[in-house]
N, C-alpha and C positions, 0 to 999 in steps of 0.2 A: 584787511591786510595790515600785519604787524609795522608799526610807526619806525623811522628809522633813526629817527632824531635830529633831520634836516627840514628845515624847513621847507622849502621847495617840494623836496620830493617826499615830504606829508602834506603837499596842500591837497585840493580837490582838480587844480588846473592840470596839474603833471600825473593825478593818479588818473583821471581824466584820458590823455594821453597815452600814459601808457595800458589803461582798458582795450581802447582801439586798438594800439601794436598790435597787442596778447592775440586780440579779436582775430585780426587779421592773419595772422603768423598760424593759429591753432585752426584757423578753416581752410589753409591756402588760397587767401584773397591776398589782392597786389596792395601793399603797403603804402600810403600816398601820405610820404611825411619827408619832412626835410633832409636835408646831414646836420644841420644844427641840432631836430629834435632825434635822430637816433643816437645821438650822440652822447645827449643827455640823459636818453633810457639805457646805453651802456653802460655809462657811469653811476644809475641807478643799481645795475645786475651786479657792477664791478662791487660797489658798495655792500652789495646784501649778499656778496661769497656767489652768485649766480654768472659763474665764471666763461660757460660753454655758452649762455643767454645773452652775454655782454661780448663775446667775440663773435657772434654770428647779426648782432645788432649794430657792431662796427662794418662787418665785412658787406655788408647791405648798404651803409651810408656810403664808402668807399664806392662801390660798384654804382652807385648812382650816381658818386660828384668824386671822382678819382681827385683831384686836387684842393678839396673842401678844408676847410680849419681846420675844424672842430673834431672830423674822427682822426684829421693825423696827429692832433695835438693829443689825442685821444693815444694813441702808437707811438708818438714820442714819451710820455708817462710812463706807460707800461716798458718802451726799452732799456731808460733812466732805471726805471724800477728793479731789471733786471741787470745792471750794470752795462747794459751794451751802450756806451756813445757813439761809434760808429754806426747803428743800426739807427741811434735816433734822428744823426746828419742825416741819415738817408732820409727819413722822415720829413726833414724842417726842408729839405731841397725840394718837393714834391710840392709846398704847400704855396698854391696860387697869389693866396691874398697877402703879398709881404709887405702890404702895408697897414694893415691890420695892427694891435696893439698888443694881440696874443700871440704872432708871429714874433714879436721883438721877445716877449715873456719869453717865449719856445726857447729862444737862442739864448740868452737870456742863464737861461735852466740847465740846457745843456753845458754852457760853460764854467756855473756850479756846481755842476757833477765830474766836473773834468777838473775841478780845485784849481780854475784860473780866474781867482776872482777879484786882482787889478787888473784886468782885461775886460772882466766880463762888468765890473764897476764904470771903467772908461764908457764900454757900450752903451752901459741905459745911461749915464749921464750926458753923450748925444744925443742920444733918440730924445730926452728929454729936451732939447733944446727946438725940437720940431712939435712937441705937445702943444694944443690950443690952449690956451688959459682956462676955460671953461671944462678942461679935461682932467689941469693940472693936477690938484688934489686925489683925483680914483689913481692917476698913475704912481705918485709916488707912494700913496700906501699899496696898491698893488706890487711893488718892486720892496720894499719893507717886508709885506708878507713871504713875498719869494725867499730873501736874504734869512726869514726868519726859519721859514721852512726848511733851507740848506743850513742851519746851525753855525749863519755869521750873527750873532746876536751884533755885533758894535756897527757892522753895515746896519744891519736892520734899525738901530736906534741913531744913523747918522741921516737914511731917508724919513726917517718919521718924523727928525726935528725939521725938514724940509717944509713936514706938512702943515697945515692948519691946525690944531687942535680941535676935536670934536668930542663931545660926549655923548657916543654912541656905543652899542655896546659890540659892535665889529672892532673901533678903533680902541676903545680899553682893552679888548683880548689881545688883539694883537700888542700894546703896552707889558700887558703883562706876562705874554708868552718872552718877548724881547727882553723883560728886568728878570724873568727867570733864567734864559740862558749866560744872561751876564753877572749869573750868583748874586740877585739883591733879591733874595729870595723872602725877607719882610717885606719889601713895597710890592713884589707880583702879589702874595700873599693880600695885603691891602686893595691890591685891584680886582684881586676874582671874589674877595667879599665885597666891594661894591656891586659888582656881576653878580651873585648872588642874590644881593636883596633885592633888585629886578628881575632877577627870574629863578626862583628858589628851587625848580624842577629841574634845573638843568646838571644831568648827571656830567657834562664836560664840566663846567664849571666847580663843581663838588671835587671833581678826583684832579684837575687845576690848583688847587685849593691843597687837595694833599698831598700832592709831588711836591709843591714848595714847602710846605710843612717837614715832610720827610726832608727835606734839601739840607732846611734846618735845623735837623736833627729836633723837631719834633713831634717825636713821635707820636704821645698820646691823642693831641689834636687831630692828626694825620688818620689816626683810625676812626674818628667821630665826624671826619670830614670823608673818608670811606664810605663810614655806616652810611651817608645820607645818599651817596650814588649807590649803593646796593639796596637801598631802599625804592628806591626808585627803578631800580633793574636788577632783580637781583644773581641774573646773570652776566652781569656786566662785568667786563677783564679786566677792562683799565681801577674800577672798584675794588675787587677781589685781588688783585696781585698789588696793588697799593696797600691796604689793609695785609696782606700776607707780608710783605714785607716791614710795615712798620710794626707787627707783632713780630716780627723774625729780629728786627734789632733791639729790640725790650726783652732778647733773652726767653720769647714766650712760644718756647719752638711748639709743643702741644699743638695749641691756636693757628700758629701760622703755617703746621701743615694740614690741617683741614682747610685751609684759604689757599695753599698753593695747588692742593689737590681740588677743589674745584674749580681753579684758575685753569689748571689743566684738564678737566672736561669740557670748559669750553675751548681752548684754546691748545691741540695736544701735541702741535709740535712744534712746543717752545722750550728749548732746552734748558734754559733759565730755570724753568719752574720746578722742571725736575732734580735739576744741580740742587735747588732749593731745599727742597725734599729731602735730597739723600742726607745732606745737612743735618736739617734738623732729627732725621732718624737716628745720626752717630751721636747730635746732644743728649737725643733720649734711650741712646746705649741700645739701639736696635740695629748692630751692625748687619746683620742678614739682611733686613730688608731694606738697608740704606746701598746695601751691594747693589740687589735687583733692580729698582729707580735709576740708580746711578750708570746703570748697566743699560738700559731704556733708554737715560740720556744720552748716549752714544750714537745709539741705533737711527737717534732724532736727529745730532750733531750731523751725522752723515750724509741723511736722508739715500738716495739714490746714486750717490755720489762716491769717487773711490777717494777725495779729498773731503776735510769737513767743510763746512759751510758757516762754521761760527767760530768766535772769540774764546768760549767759552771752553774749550777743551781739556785745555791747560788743568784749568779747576775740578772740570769734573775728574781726572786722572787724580786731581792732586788728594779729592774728596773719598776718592775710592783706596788712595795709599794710606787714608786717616781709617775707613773704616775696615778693612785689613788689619791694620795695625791694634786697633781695639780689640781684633778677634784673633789677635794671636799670632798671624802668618806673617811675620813683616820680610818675610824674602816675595810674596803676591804683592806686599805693599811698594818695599822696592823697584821691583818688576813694573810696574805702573807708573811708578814715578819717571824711569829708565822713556817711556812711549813720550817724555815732552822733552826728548833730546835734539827731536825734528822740526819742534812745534816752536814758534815766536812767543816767550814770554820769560818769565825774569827766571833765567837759569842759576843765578844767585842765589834766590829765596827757594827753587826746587832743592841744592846743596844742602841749604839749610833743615830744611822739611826733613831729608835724607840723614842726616844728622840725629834732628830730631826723633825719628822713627827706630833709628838703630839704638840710641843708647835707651830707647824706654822698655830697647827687651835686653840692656845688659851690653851692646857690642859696644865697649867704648873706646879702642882702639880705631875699631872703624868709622864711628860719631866722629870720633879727631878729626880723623882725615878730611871727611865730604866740611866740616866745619872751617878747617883750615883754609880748604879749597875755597870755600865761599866769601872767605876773606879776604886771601891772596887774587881774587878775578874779579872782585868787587869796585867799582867805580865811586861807593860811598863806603870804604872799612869803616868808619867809627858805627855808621848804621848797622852793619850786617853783622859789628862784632857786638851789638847791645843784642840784636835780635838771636844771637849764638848764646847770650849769657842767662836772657829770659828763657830759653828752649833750656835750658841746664836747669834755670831753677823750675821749672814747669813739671822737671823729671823729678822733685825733688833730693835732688843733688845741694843742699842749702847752704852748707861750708861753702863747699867750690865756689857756687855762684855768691855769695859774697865777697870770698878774697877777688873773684872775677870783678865785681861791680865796683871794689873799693881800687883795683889800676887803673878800672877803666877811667873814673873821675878824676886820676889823676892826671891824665892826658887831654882829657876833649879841653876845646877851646873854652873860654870867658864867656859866658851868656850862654853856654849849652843847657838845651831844655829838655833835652830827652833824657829818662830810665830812672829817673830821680823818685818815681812812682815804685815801679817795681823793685830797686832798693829798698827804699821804705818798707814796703812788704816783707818783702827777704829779713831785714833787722827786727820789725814784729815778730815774725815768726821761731826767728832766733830769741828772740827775748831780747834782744841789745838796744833798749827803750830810748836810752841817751840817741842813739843814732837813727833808730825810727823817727826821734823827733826832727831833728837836724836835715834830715833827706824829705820828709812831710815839709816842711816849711821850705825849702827849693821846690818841689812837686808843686805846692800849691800855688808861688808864687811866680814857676817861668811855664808850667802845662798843667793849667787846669783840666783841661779834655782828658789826659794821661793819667790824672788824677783821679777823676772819675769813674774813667774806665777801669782803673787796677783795685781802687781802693773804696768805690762807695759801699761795698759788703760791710763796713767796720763801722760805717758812720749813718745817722739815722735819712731817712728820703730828701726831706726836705732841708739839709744843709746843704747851701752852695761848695763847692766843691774847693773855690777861693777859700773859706772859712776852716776848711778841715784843721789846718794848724791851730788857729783861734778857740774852734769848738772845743779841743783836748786841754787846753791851758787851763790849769787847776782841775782839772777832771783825774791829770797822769803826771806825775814826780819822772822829773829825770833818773 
């Protein structure tokens, strides 16, 4: 039997256990086991995708101990899971033993999914005041993990200072899951290579390793901390879509669509992957088959449903109005653009987009307009009008966007650190060197990042991006 990567449920005691179930179940013999342990072989079925195996393994513990924990807490997960909190009350009312430690978790949980969580903090720091001493420490890292789990990293790192310190390698994960969510994404980093050199097989720990890599933006680490979980599994998702993504932001779209497409054989209705896809298809000017994926991705978006089901929509419409526009139709591209009128996301940056899209086939009466608009309905103008002057110079339109770029700095506030890059470029480009330099030396010294990203094409790998002004001095005459 293929290993799951739990301990437990790869030891000998649990596979043990579950021999007998199977045994039992597959001869129609009477099953003589707990609700605690069918509970645990659900959450084995739930674990390994054995979905119909882990609800007929629930509905058996239930019919033998109707008021038992473990499979209701088993039925409150799965309704959390599925956004039902009223379905999960139902559940946490049913369960006999409320004085139990996992009846508090239950409630606990559910009021993290309900986003009331100075209530639900109030809660467990009662219950804590009835914990024995001798309990103390498993509770408050248990209520840590919880906090960790619902993505309150500063609760989660307020119950952990509660705890003891231990170096164990439960209590480091849980450390470095908590310095990850609270972006100190060096020290997680730091913690899952201590986890690592204790146990160097472990593909969580490897791809731990390179979500905080990626965090911080680095990349090339991030894909050598991939290889080692895909070494290890080489169908592993959280491996494969880590590596697919830190090649996707290195520019190395090739690469990171053979990683997003095998992300999605394992994994085929994640719409992510395929938004990914179509992506790198329009980088590599394959607008046909970035349509098709893109088009896939919808069909995923939706699933069964006459509403989407994901975040994601926005983008994929906005990725199919890019790859349209490549191929010429920008009234298909438009059209696309038009379907996220309904949809929750920054209808600012759609104006924009629509802008951009019209004047790269010439409509620049209508580019005005949707640009205008994006300016006039904008909650941050100075942003949306830098992002209206880089879509100009992108079209290469290089006069314009420069007499554009040279108002704009006449206006933005004292310590403004944005566009100072993509001037610079615009005056290279022009040949206007005196003032390439002049806008490189603001670039480098209030956005390095901005810096980077517009201008490291000009300067060699390993110059710090701070240095660009420095590196050109004596290299280039005013």
């Amino acid at each position: 039997m293929k290993k799951t990567g739990d301990e437990y449920f790869d030891s000998e005691e649990f596979r043990e256990m579950l021999a007998t179930y199977e045994e039992a179940v597959n001869t129609g013999q009477p099953v003589f086991m707990d609700a605690d342990e069918l509970a645990e072989i659900a959450d084995f079925y739930q674990m390994t995708e054995q979905y119909d195996e882990a609800d007929a393994a629930i509905d058996l513990a239930l019919a033998l101990s109707p008021g038992a924990i473990a499979p209701l807490t088993y039925k409150i997960h799965e309704a959390l899971w599925n956004g039902n909190t009223e379905e999960a009350r139902e559940y946490l009312d049913r369960i006999i033993e409320t004085d139990e430690p996992d009846y508090v978790y239950d409630k606990a949980e559910i009021l993290m999914a309900e986003e009331r969580e100075e209530e639900c903090d109030e809660y467990l720091r009662e219950e804590l005041k009835k914990v024995p001493d001798d309990e103390y420490q498993d509770y408050v890292i248990d209520v840590a993990n919880l906090w960790a789990d619902y993505n309150y990293p500063e609760k989660a790192m307020a119950w952990m200072s509660r705890a003891k310190q231990e170096d164990t390698p439960e209590f480091k994960e849980l450390m470095g899951r908590t310095l990850f969510g609270l972006g100190k994404y060096k020290d997680s980093e730091r913690v899952f290579n201590e986890l690592i050199d204790t146990d160097p097989f472990s593909k969580y720990y490897w791809n731990a390793l390179a979500s905080a890599q990626l965090m911080d933006e680095d990349f090339n680490n991030a894909i050598q901390s991939s290889e080692y979980a895909i070494a290890i599994d080489p169908k592993d998702p959280d491996g494969l879509i880590a590596k697919a993504n830190a090649l996707f932001r290195l520019g190395n779209y090739e690469d990171a669509l053979e990683y997003f497409r095998r992300y999605s054989n394992e994994v085929p209705d994640d719409e992510f992957a395929l938004l990914h896809q179509g992506t790198c298809l329009i980088n590599m000017e394959r607008g046909e088959e970035a349509v098709e994926v893109l088009q896939e991705a919808i069909k995923v978006a939706y699933g069964d449903n006459k509403s989407p089901r994901t975040d994601y929509l926005p983008d994929i419409y906005q990725e199919l109005a890019f790859a349209y526009s490549e191929m010429g139709e920008t009234d298909k591209a438009i059209e696309y653009l038009d379907m996220t009128d309904t949809l929750d996301c920054d209808h600012v940056q759609i104006e924009v987009i629509k802008g951009h899209i019209l004047l790269s086939d010439g409509h620049m009466e209508e580019a005005e307009e949707h640009f205008k608009k994006a300016v006039r309905e904008s909650t941050e103008p100075l942003t949306t009008l830098l992002r209206v002057i880089v879509s100009i110079y992108d079209n290469r339109y290089l006069e314009a966007a420069h007499s554009l770029f040279t108002n704009f700095f006449r206006v933005v506030p004292k310590g403004h650190k944005d566009g100072y890059a993509y001037m610079a470029l615009c005056c290279y480009e022009l040949k206007l060197y005196a003032e390439f330099l002049d806008n490189l030396k603001k670039a480098c010294e209030r956005n390095p990042k901005e810096c980077k990203l517009v201008l490291s094409h000009l300067f060699p790998e390993e110059v710090d991006p701070k240095e660009y002004y420095d590196f050109l001095q004596g290299k280039m005459k005013r």
